[in-house]
C-alpha positions in Angstrom: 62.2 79.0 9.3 59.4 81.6 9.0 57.9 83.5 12.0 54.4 81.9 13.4 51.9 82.5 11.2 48.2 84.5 12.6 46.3 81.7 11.6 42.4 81.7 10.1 40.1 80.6 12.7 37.6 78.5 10.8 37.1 75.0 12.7 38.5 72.5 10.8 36.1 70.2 8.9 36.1 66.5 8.1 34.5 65.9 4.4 34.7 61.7 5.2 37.9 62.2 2.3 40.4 64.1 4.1 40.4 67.2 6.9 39.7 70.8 5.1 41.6 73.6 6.9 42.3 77.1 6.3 46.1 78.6 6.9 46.7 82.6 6.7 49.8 84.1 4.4 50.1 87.4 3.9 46.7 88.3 5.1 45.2 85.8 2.6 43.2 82.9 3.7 44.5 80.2 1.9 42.2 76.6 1.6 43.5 73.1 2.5 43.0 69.6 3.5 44.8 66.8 4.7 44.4 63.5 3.3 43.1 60.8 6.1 46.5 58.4 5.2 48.3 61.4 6.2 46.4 61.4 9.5 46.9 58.3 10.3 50.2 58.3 9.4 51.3 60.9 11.7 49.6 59.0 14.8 50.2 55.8 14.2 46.5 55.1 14.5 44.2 53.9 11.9 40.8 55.4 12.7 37.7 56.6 10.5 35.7 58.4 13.2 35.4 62.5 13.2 35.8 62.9 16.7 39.3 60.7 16.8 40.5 62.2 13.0 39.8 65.5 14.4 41.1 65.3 17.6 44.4 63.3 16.0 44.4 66.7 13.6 44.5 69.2 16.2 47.7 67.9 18.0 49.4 67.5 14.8 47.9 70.9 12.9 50.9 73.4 13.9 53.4 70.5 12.2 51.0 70.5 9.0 50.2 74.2 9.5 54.1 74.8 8.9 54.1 72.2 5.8 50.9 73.3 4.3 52.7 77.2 4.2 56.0 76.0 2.9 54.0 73.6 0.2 52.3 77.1 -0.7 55.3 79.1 -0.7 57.0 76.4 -3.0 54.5 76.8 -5.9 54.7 78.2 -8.7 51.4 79.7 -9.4 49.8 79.6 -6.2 45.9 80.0 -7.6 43.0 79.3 -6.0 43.3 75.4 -6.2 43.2 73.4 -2.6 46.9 73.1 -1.4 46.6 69.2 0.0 49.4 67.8 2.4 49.7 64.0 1.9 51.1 61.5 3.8 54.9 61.8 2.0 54.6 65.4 2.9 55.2 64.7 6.3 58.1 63.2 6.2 61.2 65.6 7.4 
């Protein structure tokens, strides 16, 4: 497993689609978003509200913080697309 990452401290944002986020590798901020399934998923909760998606978000993030970096890792050509962590991502 890799060693905890520095990560970007841009807020996380809700686009009423998914959660956009930002991870760090290699001193390279790296774009991403989290589908709203996937949120819900993770809680158990099915919700549409910013406050309760975002709140939901933050107590999952270091979980889909980890995924989101070993997603990244895994590609390819990592380019400038958004890296997205769906709902089967999740599972372990």
């Amino acid at each position: 497993m890799s060693a905890p990452l520095d990560f970007v401290t841009a807020s996380p944002r809700w686009d009423r689609n998914r959660v956009l986020f930002e991870i760090e590798d290699g001193g390279r901020a790296v774009a991403c978003a989290i589908s709203v399934q996937a949120i819900q998923d993770a809680s158990g909760r099915r919700f549409h509200d910013k406050t309760r998606l975002l709140d939901c978000f933050s107590k999952i993030r270091p979980r889909v913080e980890r995924i989101a970096l070993e997603k990244l890792r895994a590609r390819p050509h990592a380019g400038e697309n958004l890296l997205t962590v769906w709902s089967g991502d999740l599972d372990e």
